[in-house]
N, C-alpha and C positions, 0 to 999 in steps of 0.2 A: 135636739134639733141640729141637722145640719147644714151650712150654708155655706156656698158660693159667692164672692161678691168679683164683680166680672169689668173688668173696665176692658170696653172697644178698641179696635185699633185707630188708630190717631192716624190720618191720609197724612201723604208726603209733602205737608205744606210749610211755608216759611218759618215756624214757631214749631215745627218737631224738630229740628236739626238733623233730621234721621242721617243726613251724608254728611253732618260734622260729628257725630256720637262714635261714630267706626273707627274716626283717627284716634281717639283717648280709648277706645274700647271697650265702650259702654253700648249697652241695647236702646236707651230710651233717656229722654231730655229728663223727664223727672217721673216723681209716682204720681199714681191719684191719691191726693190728699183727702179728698170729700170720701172716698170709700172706706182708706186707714181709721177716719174720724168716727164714720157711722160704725164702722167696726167697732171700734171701744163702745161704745154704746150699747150695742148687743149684750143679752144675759150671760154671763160668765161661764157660766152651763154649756153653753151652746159652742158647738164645732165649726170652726172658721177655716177657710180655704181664703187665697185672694189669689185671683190670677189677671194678670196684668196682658193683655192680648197683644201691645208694645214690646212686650220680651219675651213673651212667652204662647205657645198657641192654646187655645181651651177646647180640650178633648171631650169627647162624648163620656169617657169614665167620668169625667170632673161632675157633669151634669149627673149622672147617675147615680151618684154619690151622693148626691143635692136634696135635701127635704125644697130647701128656698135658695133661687140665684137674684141675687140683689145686682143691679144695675144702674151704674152711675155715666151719665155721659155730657158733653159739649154739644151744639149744634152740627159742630163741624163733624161730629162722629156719628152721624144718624144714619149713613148706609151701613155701620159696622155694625152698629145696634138692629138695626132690622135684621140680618142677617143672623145676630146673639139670639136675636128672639126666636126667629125661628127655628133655628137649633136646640131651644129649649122646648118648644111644643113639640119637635120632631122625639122627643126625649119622654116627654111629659111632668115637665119640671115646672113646679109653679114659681111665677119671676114677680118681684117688687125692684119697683121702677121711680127714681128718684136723679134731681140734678138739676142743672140748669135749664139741657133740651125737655125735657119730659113739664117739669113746670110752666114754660112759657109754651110747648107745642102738645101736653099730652091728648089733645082729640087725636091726634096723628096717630095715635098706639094702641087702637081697640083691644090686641090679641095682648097687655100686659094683662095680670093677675091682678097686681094692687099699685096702686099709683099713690106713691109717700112722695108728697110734692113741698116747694115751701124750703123750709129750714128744717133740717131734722132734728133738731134738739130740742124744735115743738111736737111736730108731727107723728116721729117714728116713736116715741113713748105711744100716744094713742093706739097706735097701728099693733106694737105689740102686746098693749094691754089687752085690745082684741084678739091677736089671735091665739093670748093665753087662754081667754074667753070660748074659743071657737069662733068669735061671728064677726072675723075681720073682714071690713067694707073694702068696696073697691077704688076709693079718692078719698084721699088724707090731705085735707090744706087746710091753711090758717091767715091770716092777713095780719097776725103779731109778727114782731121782732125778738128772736132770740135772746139773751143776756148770755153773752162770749164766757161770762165769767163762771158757767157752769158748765162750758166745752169741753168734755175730755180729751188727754194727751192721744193723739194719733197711735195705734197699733203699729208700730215700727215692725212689730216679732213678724208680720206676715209677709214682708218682702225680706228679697235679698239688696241693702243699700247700695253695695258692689255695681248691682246691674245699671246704675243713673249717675246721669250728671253730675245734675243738681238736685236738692230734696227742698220741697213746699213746705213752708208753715205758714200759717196766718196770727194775726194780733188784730186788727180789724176788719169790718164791715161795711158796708154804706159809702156813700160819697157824696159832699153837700153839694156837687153841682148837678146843673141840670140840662146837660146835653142829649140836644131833639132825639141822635141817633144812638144815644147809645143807653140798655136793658140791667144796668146795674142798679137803677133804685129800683125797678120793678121786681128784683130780686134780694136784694138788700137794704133797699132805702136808700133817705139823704142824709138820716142823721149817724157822723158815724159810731158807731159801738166797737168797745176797746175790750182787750182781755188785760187781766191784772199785771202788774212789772215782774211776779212770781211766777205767774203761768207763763209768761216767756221765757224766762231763766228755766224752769221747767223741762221747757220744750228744746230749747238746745243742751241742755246736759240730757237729757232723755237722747238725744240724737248723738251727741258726743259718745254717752256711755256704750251705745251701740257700735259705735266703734268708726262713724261717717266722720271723714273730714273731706273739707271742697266747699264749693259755693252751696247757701241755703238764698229760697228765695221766698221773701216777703209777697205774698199773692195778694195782698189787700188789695185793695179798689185806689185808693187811695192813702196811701201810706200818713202823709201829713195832714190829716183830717181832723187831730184836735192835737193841733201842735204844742198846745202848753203841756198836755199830758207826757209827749215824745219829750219834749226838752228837763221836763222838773222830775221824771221820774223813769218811763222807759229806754231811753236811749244811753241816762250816765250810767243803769243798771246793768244792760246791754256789754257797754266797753270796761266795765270794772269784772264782767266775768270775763270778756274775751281776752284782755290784757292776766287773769288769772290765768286762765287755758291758753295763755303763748297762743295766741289766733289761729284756734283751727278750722275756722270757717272765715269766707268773706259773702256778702251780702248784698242782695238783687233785691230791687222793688218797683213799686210803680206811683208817680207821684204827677200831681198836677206844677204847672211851669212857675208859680207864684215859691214854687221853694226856694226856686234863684233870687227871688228878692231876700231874704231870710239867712244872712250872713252866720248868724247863731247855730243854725238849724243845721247848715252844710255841714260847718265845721264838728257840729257834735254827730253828726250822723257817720261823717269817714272817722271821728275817733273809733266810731261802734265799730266798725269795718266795713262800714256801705261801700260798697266802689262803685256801683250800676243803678242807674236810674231808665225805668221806661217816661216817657212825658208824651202824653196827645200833644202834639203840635196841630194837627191835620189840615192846616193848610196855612200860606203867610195871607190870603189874600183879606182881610177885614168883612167885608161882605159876607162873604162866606161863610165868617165865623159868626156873625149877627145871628146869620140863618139858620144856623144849628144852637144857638144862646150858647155857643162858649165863650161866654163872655171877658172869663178868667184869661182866656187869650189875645183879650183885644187891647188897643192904646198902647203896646208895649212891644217895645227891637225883640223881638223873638230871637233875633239871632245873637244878639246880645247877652238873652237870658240864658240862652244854649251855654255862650261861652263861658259867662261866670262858673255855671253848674261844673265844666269840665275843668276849668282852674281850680275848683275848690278840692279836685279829686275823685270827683262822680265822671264815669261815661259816662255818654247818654245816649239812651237807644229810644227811639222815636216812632209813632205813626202819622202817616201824611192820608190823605184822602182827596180825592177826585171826585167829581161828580155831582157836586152841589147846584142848585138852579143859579148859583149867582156865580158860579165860575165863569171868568173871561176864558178866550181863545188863546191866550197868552198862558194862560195857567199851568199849563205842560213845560213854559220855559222858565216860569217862576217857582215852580218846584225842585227843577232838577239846580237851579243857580244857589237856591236855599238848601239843600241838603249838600253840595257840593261842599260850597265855602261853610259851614257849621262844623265839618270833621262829623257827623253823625254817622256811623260807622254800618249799623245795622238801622238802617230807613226802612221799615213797612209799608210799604206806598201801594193802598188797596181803593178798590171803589166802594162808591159810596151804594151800601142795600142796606134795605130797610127790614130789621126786623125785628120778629109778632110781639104785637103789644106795645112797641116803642111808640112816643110821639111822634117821630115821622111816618111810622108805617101805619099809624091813625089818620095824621094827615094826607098820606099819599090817596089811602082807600078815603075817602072825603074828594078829592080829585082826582079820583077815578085813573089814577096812573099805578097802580098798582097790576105786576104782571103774575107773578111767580113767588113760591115760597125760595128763599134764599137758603144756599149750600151752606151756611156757616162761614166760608171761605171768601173772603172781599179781593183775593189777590187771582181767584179763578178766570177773571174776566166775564163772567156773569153779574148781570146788575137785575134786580126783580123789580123794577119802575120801568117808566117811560122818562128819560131826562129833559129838560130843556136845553141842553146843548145836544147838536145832532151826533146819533148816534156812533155813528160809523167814526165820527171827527173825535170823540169820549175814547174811545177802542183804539182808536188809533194815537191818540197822541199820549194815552197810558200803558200803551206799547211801546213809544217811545222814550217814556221816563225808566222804562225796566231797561232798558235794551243802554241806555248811558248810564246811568248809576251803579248799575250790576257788569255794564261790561269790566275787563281784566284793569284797562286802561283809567276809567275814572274812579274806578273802585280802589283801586290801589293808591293813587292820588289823594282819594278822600282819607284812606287808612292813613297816608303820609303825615294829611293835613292836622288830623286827630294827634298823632304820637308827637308831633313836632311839640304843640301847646300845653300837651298832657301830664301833670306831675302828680304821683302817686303818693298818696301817703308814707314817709319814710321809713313807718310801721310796717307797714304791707309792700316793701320794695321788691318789686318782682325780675328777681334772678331766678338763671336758670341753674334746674337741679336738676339730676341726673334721673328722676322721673318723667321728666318732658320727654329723653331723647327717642323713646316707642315711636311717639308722636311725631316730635320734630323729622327721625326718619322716615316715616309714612308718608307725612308729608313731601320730606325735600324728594321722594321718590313722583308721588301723585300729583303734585302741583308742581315740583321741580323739574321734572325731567320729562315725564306723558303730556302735561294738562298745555293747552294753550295760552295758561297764564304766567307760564315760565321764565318769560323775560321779568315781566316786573315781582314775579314772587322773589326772586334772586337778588332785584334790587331794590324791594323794601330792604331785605333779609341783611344785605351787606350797608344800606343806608342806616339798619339802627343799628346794626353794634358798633359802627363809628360814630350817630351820633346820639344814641340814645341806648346804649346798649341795659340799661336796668329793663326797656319795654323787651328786650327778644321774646320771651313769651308771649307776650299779648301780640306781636305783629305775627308770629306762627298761627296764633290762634282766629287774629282775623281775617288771615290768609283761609284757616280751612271752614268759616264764616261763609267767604267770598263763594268758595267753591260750593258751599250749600244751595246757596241766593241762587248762583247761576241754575244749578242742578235741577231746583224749584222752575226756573223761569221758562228752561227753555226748550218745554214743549210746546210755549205759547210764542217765541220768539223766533 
């Protein structure tokens, strides 16, 4: 048997980097992880192709070539996928269809072949028991929970690592809270599920042996989800191999704001090598947060908890949200003063949609404000409800938080505010090496010398090596950060 496994192209939105990837000279922010995984999975027998539609284009030989094109995607990649598909019927290639969009939206996909929905480490055994059989169906789902602890290692052999960033692993699932808007227990649960302290260590010597070094990034849902586990066994595991392997990764994840209480936690996660932390903020306003139960974020100096995180060594990169029924009118100037003064470097500040299956998009259809299937994209300016704040006054005042956060001026400012407080693990002190300097002159040419940001990319540039000169790296990098944001913004600005 031979097979295709197809990942869509990723749109030009906040979180591909696609205009910060060209300065380091890379195609794409990272792999698909979920396709490497179902790969291993696959009979040993069977002929594997992966083509990543991010770096590479998927030709009509590839399909032809194809007994089965498997197909993994996001919501946000659902025109790329439409158009996958029908280049496989135009072909005649039968396609299995799996992932986050096809699970939550697959009525939307009449013309797939088979729909392995769910977790694949339940579903897709079934799926190919069947079609050892002949008589595989056309919807594979389950409403169990996987056990991590029988995940196989990612097929690394099918990409070139060279082409990315940063490379995906995961250790957990699930996330015990339970926020209105957001689709990760509906895909994962609340409870969360852990892979063993082996099959981490596993996963980055697998990744080492292949030869990546660079940022790896923790995809969990919530990283700190059974934080006794993180403290008494994965995390000292973690840094006693990394401190083994002279640190050739550093590490990204995503974690709820309560880690800032967690003085233990910090400090044993930057021994690991954590430097980066994503954290839902999405809004300072209390109300707000009530109305969506994140509760995890109420009663507490949020901007306080920002800052501990960044003293301990962690960035922190953030989402903010707009558009809740309990936002004030104020709300557009209470964001942009809170992402300002925090140093939050990379702020996502998207509206608030509803989507399929969530509790708010239950609720919305219940009040009949429901308009529109949503693009996957919160930062498009489309919103699929009716809000309770006026419309035009929504759009326009989250026109205005792009338009100051992202402009040269307070973006630069906020990068200032960030590196000024920032101290780096002294493990991980980031000098520059004669690696960077591709970069660095890509840069001082594109943001230096053409870009409109040239005044103050010059004067970050000369403020850190006088006063912070271990960050030069990091202020280059979120100098060509900044130029992504804009690059994103300003077809709508």
């Amino acid at each position: 048997m031979r097979v295709v496994l197809v990942y869509p192209d990723f749109p030009d939105t906040f979180w591909s980097f696609k205009h910060a990837v060209k300065f380091i000279f890379k195609k794409a922010s990272s792999p698909p992880l979920g396709l490497l995984t179902v790969a291993a999975m696959l009979p040993a027998e069977w002929e594997k192709k992966l083509v990543d539609m991010n770096v590479t284009d998927l030709l009509d030989d590839d399909l032809r070539w194809a007994d089965l094109v498997f197909i993994s995607a996001m919501a946000i990649q659902k025109e790329s996928v439409r158009r996958v598909i029908a280049q496989c019927r135009s072909i005649g290639v039968r396609t299995v269809a799996g992932g986050p969009l096809f699970t939550t939206n697959y009525e939307e996909f009449g013309d797939v072949d088979h729909l392995v929905l769910n977790e694949a480490e339940i579903t897709l055994p079934l799926f190919l028991e069947d079609m050892k059989k002949g008589c595989a169906r056309r919807i594979y789902t389950s409403d169990q929970w996987a056990d991590l602890r029988k995940t196989p290692l990612p097929d690394w052999g099918l990409i070139n690592l060279k082409k990315y960033a940063t490379i995906n692993i995961q250790y957990s699932r699930g996330c015990p809270f339970n926020c209105e808007f957001c689709d990760i227990i509906l895909l994962c649960g609340r409870a969360p599920r852990t892979k063993d302290k082996d099959q981490v260590i596993s996963e980055l010597e697998s990744l080492y042996s292949h030869g990546f070094r660079g940022g790896v990034f923790f995809v969990d849902d919530n990283f700190i989800g059974n934080k006794k586990k993180l403290k008494d066994e994965i995390l000292p595991a973690i840094a006693e191999w990394m401190e083994k392997r002279r640190y050739p990764f550093s590490f990204i994840t995503q974690a709820s704001i309560e880690l800032s209480d967690n003085e233990e936690l910090m400090r044993l996660m930057v021994r690991a090598g954590f430097d980066i932390v994503f954290v839902g903020i999405e809004t300072p306003n209390e109300q707000s947060l009530a109305e969506c139960n994140k509760f995890q974020n109420k009663n507490r100096d949020l901007l306080a908890s920002v800052k501990r995180l960044q003293k301990s060594g962690l960035q922190v990169q953030a989402g903010f949200i707009v558009g809740f029924d309990n936002d004030p009118l104020t709300i557009f100037d209470t964001q942009i003063k809170f992402i300002q003064n925090s140093g939050i470097v990379t702020a996502m500040v998207g509206l608030l949609n509803a989507l399929p299956r969530t509790q708010l998009y239950e609720r919305l259809e219940r009040e009949k404000r429901l308009l529109k299937d949503t693009s996957g994209d919160n930062t498009d300016f489309s919103i699929n409800f009716v809000p309770k704040m006026n419309y035009e006054v929504l759009i326009n005042g989250y026109r205005r938080i792009l338009k100051t956060v992202y402009s040269p001026k307070q973006y630069y400012e906020r990068v200032k505010t960030f590196l000024r407080d920032y101290t780096p693990p002294q493990k991980q002190a980031m000098q520059f090496r004669m690696s960077y300097l591709g970069t660095f002159l890509k840069s001082a040419v594109i943001l230096g010398i053409i870009g409109r940001e040239r005044f103050q990319y010059w004067r970050l540039l000369f403020w850190t090596v006088f006063r912070r000169p271990r960050l030069f790296p990091l202020a280059i990098t979120f100098s060509i950060y900044g130029f992504h944001f804009r690059k994103v913004f300003e077809k709508y600005l």
